[in-house]
C-alpha positions as CSV (number, residue, x, y, z in Angstrom):
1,X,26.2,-10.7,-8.5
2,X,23.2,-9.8,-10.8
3,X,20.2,-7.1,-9.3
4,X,17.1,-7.4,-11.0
5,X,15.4,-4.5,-10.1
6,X,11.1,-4.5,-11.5
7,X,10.2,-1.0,-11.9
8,X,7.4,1.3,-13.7
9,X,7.9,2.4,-17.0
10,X,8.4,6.9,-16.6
11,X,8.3,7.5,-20.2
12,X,9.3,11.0,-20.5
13,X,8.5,11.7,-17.2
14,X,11.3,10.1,-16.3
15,X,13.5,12.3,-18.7
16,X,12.1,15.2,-17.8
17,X,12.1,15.1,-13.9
18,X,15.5,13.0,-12.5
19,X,13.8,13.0,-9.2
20,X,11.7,10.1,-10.6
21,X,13.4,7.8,-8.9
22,X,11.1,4.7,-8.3
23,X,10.9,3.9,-12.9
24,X,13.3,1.8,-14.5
25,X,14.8,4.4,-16.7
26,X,16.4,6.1,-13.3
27,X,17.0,2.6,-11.5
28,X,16.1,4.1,-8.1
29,X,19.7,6.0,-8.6
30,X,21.7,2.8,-8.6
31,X,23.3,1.9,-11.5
32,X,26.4,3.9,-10.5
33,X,26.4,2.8,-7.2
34,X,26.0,-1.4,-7.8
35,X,28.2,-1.1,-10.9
36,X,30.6,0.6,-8.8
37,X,30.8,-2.5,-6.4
38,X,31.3,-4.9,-9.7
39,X,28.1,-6.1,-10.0
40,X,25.8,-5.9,-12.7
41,X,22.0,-3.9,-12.2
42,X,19.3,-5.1,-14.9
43,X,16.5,-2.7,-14.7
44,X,12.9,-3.7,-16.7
45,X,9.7,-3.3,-16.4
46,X,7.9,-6.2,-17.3
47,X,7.6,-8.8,-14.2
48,X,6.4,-11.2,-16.2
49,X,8.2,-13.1,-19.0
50,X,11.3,-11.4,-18.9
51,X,11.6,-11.1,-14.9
52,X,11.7,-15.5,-15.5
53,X,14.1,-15.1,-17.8
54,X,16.2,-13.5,-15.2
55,X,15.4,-16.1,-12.4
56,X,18.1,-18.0,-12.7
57,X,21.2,-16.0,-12.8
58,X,19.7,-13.0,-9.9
59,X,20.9,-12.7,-6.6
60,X,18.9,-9.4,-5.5
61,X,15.5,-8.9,-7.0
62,X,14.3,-5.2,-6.0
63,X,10.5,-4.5,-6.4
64,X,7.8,-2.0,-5.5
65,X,4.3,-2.3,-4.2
66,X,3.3,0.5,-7.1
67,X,4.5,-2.3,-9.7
68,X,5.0,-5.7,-8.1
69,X,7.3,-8.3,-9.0
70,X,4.7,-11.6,-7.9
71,X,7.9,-13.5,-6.4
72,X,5.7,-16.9,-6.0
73,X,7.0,-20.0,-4.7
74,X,7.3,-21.6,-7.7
75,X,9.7,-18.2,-8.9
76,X,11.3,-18.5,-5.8
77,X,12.1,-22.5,-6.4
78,X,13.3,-21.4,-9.8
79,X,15.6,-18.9,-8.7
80,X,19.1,-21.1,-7.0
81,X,21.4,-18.3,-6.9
82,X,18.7,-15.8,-4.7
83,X,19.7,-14.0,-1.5
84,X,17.4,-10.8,-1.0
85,X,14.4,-9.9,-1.7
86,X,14.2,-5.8,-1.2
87,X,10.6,-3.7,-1.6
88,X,11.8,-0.4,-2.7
89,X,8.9,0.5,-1.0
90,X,6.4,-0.6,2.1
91,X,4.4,-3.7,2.3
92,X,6.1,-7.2,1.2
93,X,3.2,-9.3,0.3
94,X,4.2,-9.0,-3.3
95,X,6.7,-12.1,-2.2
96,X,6.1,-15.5,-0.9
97,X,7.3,-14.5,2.7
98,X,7.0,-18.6,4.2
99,X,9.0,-19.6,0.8
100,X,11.5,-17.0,0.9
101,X,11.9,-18.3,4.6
102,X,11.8,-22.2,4.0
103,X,15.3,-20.9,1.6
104,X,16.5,-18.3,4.0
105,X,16.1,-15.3,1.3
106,X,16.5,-12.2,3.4
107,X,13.5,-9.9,3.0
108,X,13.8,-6.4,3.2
109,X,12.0,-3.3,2.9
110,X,11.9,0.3,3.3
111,X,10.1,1.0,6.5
112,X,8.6,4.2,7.1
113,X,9.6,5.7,3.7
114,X,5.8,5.8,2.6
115,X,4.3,6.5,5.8
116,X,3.5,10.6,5.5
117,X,2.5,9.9,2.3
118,X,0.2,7.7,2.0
119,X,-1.2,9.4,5.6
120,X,-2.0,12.6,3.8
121,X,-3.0,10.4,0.8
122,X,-5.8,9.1,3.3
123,X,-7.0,12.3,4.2
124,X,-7.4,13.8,0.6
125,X,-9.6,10.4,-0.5
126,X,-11.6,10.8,3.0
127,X,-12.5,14.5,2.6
128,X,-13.0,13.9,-1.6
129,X,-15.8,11.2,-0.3
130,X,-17.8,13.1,2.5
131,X,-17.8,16.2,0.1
132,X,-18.2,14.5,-2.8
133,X,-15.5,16.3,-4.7
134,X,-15.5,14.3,-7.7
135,X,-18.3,14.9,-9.1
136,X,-18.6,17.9,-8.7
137,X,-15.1,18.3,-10.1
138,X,-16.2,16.4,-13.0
139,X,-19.8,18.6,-13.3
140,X,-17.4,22.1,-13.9
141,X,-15.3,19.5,-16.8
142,X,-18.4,18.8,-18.3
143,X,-19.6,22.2,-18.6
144,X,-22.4,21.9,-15.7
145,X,-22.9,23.9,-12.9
146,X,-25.6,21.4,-11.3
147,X,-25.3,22.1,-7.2
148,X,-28.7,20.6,-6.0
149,X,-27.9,16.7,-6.8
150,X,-23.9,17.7,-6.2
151,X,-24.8,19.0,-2.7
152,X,-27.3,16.2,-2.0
153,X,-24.4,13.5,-1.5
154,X,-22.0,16.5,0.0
155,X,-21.3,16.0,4.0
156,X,-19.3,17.9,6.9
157,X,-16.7,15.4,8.0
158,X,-16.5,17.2,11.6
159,X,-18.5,14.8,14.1
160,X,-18.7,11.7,12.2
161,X,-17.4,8.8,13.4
162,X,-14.3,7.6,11.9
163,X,-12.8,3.9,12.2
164,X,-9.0,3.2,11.5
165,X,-8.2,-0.7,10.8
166,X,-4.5,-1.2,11.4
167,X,-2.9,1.5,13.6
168,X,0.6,1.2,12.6
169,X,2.6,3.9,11.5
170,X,1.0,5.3,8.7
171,X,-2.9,4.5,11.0
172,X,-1.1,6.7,13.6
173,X,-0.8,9.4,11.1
174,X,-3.7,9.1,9.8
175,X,-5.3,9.7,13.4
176,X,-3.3,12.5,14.2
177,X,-4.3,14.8,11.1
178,X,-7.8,14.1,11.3
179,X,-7.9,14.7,14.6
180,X,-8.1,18.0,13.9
181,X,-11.7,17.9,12.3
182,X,-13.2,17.4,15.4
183,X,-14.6,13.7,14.7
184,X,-14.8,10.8,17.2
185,X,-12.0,8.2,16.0
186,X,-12.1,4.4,17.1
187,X,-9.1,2.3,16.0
188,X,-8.8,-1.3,15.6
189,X,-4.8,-3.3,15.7
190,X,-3.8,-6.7,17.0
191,X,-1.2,-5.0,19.6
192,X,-3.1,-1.8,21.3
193,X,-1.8,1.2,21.9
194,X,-1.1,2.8,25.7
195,X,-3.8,4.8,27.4
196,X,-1.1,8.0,26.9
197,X,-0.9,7.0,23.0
198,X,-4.8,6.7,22.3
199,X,-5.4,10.0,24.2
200,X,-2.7,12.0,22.5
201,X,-4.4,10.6,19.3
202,X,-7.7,10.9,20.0
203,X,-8.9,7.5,19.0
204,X,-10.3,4.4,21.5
205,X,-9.8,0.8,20.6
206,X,-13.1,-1.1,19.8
207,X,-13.1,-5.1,18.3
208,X,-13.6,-4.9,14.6
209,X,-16.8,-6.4,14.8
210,X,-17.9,-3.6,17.5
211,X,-16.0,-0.9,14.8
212,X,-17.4,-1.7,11.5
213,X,-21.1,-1.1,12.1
214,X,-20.4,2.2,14.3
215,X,-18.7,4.1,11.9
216,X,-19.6,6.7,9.1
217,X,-15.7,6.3,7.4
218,X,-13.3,3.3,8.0
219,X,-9.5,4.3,6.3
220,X,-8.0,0.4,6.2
221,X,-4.2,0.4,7.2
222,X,-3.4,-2.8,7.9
223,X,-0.6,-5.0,5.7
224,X,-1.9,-8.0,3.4
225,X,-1.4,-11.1,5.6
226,X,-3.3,-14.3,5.5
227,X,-5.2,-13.3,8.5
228,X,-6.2,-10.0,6.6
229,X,-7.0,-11.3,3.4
230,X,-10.7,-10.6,2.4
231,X,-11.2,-9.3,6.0
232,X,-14.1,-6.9,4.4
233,X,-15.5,-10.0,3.0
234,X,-19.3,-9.9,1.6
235,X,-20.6,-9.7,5.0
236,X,-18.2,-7.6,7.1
237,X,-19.0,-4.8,4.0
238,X,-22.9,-5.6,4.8
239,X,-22.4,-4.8,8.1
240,X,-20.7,-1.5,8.3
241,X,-23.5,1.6,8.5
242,X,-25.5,2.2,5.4
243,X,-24.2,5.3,3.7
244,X,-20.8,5.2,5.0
245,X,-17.4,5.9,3.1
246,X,-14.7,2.8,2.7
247,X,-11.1,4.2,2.5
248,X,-8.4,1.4,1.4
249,X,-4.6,2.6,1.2
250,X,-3.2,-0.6,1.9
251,X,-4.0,-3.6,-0.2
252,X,-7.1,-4.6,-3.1
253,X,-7.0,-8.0,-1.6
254,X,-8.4,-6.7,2.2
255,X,-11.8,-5.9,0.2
256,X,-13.7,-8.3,-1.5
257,X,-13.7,-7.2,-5.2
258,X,-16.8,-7.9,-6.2
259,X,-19.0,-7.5,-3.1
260,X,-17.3,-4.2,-3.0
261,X,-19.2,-3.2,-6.1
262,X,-22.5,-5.1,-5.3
263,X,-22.5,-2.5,-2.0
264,X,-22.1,0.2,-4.1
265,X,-24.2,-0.5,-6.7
266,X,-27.4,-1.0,-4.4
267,X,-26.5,2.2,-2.3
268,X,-25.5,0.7,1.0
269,X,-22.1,2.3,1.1
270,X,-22.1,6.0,0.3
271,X,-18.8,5.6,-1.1
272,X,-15.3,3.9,-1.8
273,X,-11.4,5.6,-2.2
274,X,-8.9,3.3,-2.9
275,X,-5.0,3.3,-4.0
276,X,-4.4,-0.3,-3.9
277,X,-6.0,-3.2,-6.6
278,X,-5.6,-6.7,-7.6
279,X,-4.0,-7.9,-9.0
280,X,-1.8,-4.8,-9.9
281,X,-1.6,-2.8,-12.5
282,X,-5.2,-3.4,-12.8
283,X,-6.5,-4.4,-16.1
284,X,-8.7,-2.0,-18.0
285,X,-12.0,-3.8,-17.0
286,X,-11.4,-4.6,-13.6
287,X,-14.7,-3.4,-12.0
288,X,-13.6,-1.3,-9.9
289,X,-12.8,1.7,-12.7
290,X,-16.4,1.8,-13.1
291,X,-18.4,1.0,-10.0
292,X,-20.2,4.1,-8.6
293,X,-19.7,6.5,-6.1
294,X,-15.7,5.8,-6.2
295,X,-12.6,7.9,-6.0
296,X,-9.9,5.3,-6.8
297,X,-6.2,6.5,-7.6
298,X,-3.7,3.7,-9.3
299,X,-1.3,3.1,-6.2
300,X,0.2,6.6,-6.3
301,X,-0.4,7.1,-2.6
302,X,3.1,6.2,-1.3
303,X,6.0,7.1,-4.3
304,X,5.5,10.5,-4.2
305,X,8.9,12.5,-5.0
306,X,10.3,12.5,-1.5
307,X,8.7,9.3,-0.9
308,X,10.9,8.5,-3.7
309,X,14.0,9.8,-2.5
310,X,13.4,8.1,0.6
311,X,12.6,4.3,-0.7
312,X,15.8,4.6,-3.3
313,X,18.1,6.0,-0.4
314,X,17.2,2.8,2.2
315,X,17.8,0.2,-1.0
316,X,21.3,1.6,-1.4
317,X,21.4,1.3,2.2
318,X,20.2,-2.7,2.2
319,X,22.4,-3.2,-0.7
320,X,25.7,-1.6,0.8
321,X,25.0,-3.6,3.8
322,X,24.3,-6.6,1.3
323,X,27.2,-6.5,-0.6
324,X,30.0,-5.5,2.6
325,X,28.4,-9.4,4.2
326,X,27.1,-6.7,7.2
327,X,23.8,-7.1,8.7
328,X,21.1,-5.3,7.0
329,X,19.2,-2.7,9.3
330,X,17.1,-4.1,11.8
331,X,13.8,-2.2,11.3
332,X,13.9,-3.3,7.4
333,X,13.9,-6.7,7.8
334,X,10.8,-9.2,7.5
335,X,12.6,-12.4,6.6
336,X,15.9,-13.3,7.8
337,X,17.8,-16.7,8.7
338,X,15.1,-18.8,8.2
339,X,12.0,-17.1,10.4
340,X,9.7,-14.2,9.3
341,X,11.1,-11.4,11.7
342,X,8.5,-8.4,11.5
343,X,5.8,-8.6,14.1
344,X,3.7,-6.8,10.5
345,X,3.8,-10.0,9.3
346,X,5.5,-12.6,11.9
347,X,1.4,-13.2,13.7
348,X,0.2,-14.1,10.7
349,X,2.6,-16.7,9.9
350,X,3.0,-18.6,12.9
């Protein structure tokens, strides 16, 4: 069997530190491993042209939300000899999820290998907002020492009112370290928590509509599903509080790109950190790399190192369970035998 596996190019980082795991030069650690089985692993980076030149012949493609492989239905119709699609990685929306169904491609990815990551990630882009670190980074770079308009957009993040959309695993995490600051938490998820899980986080469930205009920071943590698509459309972002912060780890498609900037632009958000654009890697003039007020990252939140180790170490385990004709681990699946499995994603497709 062929594995395609799209991954980002490490340069000489990837020479230089082996622990790069997540670039095509290191393969995730695999080559070995599927070679070993008597198999053939193709590793490249480009997930256009020369991923569809692969189409044909691939049984496994392997991709990762940092560096996505678009698996369209019209890829996936053009690929006969497919049986898994793995995210080396969390967060499948990368892949046509009802056409990988309709052809019973098993979908698979690495739950929980992102989720203290991209939880502290949160943190670091919430507390670079309120105390507008950026600029005041960027003022020392420059050579300034300007404090009075620095400190006129700098905030205390302790008792401020903070919103988490999607309270999964990683929105749990999120709640419990910023818990800490002393700030009232409201949290909004299609299956709410238990009365013994919202007080050991600290957080009370409000309808988004109720949550949006209530808060001073909302950190979105939610997967891209049709029903989350745009969900901070024009006039959900008009509604939240004037001069609050917009924190989006999860997906560039939950925010509307362009009203996103408009808000910014005429000062009705305070603020926006994000990891997560589309389409990705973002071109050089997508707006957001120069709208106002932001602290955007380029989708680094969730591969750190161990993140790393952790995402390469459950593909080995997908594949070994691949290749033996066992089932693959239960709490990795999202597609399997026809139906879309994981209740992520399974709502939104029914």
């Amino acid at each position: 069997m062929k594995v395609v596996a799209v991954l980002y190019p490490g340069g000489a980082a990837a020479r230089e530190v082996p622990e790069l795991l997540g670039c095509a030069e290191n393969a995730l650690g695999l080559r070995e491993f599927v070679e070993a089985r008597g198999h053939e692993l193709v590793a490249i980076t480009d997930p256009g042209p020369e991923l569809d030149r692969h189409l044909p012949t691939a049984s496994v493609i392997i991709a990762t939300p940092f560096w996505p492989a678009y698996m369209t239905r019209e890829r996936i119709e053009r690929s006969p000899e497919l049986r898994l699609l793995l995210t080396a990685g969390v967060g499948s929306d990368h892949f046509d999820l009802a056409a990988a169904a309709e052809r019973k491609i098993t979908v698979a990815e690495i739950t929980g290998s992102n989720v203290v990551s991209v939880a502290e990630h949160v943190v670091m882009q919430v507390l670079a907002l309120v105390r507008n670190f950026i600029p005041s980074y960027l003022d020392v770079v420059q050579g300034g020492w300007n404090i009075g308009p620095l400190a006129a957009r700098s905030h205390d993040l302790e008792d401020k009112t903070v919103g988490i959309v999607g309270m999964g695993r990683i929105g749990q995490r999120v709640a419990a370290r910023l818990k800490p600051f002393d700030v009232r938490m409201y949290y909004y998820d299609n299956h709410r928590l238990t009365a013994a899980e919202e007080s050991v986080l600290g957080a009370r469930y409000l309808p988004l509509d109720t949550l949006v205009p209530r808060c001073d920071v909302i950190s979105i943590n939610a997967p891209l599903t049709p029903a989350t698509d745009r969900l901070f459309s024009r006039e959900r972002l008009r509604r939240m509080k004037k001069g609050a912060y917009l924190v989006n780890t999860a997906r560039g498609r939950i925010v509307d790109t362009e009203a996103l900037v408009e808000v910014l632009r005429d000062g009705h958000l305070a603020g926006y950190a994000g990891d997560v654009w589309y389409p990705q890697p973002a071109a050089k003039d997508h707006p957001w790399r120069t709208m106002p007020h932001h602290a955007m990252t380029p989708h680094v939140s969730g591969t750190t190192l161990e993140a790393q180790r952790r995402y390469a170490d459950g593909v080995r385990e997908c594949l070994a369970a691949f290749f033996d004709g066992r089932p693959i681990e239960r709490e990795y699946l999202i597609a399997e035998g026809g139906k879309i499995t994981s209740p992520s994603y399974s709502y939104a497709y029914q």
